[in-house]
SEKE-934472 format. One line per 3 residues: number of its first residue (from 1); their letters; for each residue x, y, z of C-alpha. Coordinates in Angstrom, 1 decimal. Layout:
<pts>
NUM> A> X/Y/Z; ...
</pts>
This chain:
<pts>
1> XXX> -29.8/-19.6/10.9; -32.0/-17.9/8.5; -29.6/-18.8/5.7
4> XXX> -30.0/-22.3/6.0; -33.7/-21.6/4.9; -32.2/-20.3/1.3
7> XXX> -30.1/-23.6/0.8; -31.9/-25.3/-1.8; -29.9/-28.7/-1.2
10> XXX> -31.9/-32.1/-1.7; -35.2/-30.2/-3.7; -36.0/-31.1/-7.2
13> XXX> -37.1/-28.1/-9.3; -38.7/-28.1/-12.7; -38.1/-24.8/-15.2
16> XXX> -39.9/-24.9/-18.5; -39.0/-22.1/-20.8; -35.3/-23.0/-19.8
19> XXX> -32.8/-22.8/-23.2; -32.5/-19.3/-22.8; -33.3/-15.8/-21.1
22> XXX> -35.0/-15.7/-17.8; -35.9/-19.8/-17.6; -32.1/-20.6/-17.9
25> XXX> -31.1/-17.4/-15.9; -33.5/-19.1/-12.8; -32.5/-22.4/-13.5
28> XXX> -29.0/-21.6/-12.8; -30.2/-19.5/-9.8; -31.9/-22.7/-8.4
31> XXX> -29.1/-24.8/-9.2; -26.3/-22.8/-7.8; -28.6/-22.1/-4.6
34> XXX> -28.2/-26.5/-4.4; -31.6/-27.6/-6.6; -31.5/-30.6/-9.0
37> XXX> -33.4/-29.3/-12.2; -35.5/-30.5/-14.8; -35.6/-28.1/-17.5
40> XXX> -37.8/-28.0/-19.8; -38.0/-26.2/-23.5; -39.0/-26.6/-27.2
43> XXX> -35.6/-25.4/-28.2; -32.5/-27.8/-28.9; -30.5/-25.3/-27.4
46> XXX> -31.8/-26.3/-23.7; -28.6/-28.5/-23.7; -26.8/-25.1/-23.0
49> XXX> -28.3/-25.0/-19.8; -28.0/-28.4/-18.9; -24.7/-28.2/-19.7
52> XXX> -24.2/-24.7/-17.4; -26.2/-26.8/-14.3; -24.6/-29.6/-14.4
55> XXX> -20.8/-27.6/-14.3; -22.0/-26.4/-11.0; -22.2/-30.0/-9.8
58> XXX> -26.0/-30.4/-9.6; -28.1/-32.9/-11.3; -30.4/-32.4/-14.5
61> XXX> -32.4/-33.4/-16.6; -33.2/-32.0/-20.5; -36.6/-32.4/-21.9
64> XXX> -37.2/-31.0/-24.9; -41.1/-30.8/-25.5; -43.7/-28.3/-26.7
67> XXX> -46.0/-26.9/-24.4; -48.4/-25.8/-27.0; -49.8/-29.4/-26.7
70> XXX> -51.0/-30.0/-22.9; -50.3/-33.9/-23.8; -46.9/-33.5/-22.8
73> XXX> -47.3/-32.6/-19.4; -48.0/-35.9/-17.5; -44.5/-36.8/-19.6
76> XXX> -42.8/-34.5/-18.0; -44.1/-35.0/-14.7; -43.2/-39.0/-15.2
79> XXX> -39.9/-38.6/-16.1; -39.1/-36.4/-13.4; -40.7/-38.5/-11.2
82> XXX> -38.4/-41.9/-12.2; -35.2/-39.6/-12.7; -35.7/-37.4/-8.6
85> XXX> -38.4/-39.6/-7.1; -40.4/-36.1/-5.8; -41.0/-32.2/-7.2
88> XXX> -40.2/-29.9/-4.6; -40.3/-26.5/-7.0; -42.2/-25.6/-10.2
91> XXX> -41.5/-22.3/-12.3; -43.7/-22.0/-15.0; -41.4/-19.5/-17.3
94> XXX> -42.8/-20.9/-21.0; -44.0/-17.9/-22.6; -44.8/-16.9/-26.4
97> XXX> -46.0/-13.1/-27.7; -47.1/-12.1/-31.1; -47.3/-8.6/-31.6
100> XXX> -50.0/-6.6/-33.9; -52.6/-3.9/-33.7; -55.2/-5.1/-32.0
103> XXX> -58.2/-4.4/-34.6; -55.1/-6.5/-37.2; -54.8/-9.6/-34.7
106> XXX> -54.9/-13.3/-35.9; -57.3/-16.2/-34.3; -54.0/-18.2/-34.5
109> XXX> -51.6/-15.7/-32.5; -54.4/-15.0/-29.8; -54.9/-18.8/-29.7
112> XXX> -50.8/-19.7/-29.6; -50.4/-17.5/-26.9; -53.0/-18.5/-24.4
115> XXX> -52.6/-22.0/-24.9; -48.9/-21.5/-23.7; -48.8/-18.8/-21.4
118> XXX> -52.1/-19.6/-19.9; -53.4/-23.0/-20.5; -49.8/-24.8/-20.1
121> XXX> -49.3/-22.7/-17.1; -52.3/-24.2/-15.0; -52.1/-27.3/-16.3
124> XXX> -48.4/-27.6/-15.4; -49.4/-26.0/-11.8; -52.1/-28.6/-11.6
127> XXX> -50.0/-31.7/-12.5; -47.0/-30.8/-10.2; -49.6/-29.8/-7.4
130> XXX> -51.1/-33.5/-7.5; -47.0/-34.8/-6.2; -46.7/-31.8/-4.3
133> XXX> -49.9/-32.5/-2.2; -48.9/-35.9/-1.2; -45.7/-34.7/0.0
136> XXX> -47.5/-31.8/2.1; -45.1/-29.1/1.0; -44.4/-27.3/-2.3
139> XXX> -43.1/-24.1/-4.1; -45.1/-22.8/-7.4; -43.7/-20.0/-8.9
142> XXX> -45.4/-18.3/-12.2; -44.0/-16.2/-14.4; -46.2/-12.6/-14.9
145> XXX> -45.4/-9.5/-16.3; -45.9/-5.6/-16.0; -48.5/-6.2/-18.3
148> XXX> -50.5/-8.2/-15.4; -50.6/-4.9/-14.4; -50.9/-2.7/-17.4
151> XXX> -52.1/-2.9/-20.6; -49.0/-2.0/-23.5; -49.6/-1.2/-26.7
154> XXX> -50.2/-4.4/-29.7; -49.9/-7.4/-27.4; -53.1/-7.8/-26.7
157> XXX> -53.2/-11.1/-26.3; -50.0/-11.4/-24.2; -51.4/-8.7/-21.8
160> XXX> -54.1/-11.4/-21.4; -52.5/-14.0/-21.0; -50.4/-12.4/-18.1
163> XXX> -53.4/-10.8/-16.4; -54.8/-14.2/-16.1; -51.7/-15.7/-14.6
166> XXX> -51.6/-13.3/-11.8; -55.2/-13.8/-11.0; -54.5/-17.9/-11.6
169> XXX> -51.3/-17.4/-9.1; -53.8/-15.7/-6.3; -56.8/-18.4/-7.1
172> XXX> -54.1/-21.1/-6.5; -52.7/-19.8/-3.9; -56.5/-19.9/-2.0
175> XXX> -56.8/-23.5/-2.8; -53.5/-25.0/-1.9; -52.2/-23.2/0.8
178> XXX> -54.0/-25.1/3.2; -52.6/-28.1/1.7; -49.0/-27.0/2.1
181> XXX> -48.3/-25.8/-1.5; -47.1/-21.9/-1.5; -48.2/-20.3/-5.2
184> XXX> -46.5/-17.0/-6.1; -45.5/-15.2/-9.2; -43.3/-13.0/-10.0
187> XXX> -43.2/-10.0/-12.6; -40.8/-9.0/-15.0; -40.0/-5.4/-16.0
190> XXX> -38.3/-4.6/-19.1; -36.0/-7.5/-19.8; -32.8/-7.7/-22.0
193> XXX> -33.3/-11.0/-23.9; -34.0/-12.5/-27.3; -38.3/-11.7/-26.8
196> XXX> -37.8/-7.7/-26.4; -34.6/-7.7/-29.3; -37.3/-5.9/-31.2
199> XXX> -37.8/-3.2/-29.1; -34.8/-2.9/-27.5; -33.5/-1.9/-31.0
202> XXX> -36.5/-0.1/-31.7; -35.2/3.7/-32.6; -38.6/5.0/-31.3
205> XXX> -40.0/3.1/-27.9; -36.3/1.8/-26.9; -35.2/5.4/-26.0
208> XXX> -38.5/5.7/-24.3; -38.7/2.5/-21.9; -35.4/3.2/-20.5
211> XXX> -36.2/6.8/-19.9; -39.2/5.7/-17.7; -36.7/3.4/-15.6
214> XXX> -35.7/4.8/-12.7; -32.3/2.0/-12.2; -31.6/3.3/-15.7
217> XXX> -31.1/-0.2/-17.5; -33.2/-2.9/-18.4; -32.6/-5.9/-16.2
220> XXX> -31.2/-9.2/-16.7; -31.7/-12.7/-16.6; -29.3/-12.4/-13.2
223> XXX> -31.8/-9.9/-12.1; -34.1/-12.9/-11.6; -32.2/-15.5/-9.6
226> XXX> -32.5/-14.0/-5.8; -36.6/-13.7/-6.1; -36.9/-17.2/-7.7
229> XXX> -34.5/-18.9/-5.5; -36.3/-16.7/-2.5; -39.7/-18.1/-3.6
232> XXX> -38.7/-21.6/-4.3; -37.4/-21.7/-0.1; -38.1/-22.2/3.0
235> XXX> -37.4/-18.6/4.1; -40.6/-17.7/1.5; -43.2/-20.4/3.6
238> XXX> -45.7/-17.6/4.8; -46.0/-15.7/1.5; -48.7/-16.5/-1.1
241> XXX> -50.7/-15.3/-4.1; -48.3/-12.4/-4.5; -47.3/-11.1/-7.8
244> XXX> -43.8/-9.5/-7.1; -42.6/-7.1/-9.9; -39.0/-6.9/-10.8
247> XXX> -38.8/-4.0/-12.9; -36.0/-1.4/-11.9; -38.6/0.9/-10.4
250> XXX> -41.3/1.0/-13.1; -44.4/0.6/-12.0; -43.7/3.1/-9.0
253> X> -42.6/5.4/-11.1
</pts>
């Protein structure tokens, strides 16, 4: 029954950029659709969601660890490793962005951002692709942006950043198909949470993003869970290197 191939029962997923906003909204997802989680986050408040997945009866694990510093990868791959044995699912949701005029922009904010949003990202890809290969099977799913597609105004280096992961997910995706491992990513719209409070209280562009809408609200962490727990299945086995925007209708508008 196609059904069945949603049930994430038995896989062990790892989220980083889980305490809050779209990481712990596709934890959850993962965890209600039957995952075991690792979650991973810089924050203390990722015990929030460990405390949410582990209410719905699933097992999980906390880690609370910088990304900024690729050193602490291999510790989260080893722990998840001696706590689930295997890593079935990888969603690479860490994500920084420093806003500024471009010709005003730090060394430090461009360098902050790439290293997590697109250093961490392959490196994390590459680590959990070494387990995944032996196992013949595997679900990456990286976390884009409209601006993979677009440019926005005073992100610049964000707007890199996300332009290299959707161009990362399809080079991936070439590799590692072959070798069982399916690499997709998937592309936020406008999203309420603590990153866009700024401009979601922003007098001027506030009125204006939610004009260009066509659902007529930014979306929600919830608004995340059916693609990521899609991706992470069995039902999502022939699909790879795409870069699926959820974004209430903006980029066909």
């Amino acid at each position: 029954m196609i059904l069945d191939k949603f049930n994430l029962a038995g896989k062990v997923a790892i989220v980083t950029g889980a305490s809050r906003g779209l990481g712990a909204g596709m934890a959850i997802g993962l965890a209600e659709a039957g995952a075991d989680l690792v979650v991973v986050a810089s924050s203390t408040r990722l015990q929030e969601t460990v405390d949410k997945i582990k209410v719905l009866g699933r097992r999980c694990l906390g880690i609370q660890a910088d990304l900024i510093d690729t050193k602490v990868i291999p510790q989260i791959i080893d722990a998840t490793l001696k706590e689930y044995g295997r890593i079935d699912i990888l969603i690479n949701c860490a994500g920084i962005i420093r806003r500024a005029p471009a010709i005003e922009f730090s060394e430090k904010d461009w360098d902050d951002v790439i290293q997590i949003n697109q250093k961490a990202t392959f490196f994390m890809c590459q680590a959990a692709a070494k387990e995944m290969v032996k196992q013949k099977k595997g679900k990456i799913i990286n976390i884009a942006s409209l601006l993979s597609f677009q440019g926005g105004i005073i992100v610049p280096s964000y707007t890199a950043s996300k332009s290299a992961v959707a161009g990362l997910t399809k080079a991936l995706a070439n590799e590692w198909a072959p070798l069982g491992i399916n690499v997709n990513a998937i592309a936020p719209g406008y999203m309420a949470t603590e990153m866009t409070e700024a401009l979601q209280k922003s007098a001027e562009r506030a009125p204006a993003i939610l004009a260009r809408i066509p659902t007529g609200r930014w979306g929600t962490p919830e608004d995340m869970k059916g693609l990521a727990v899609f991706l992470a299945s069995d039902a999502a086995e022939y699909l790879q290197g795409q870069v699926i925007a959820v974004d209430g209708g903006w980029l066909g508008r």
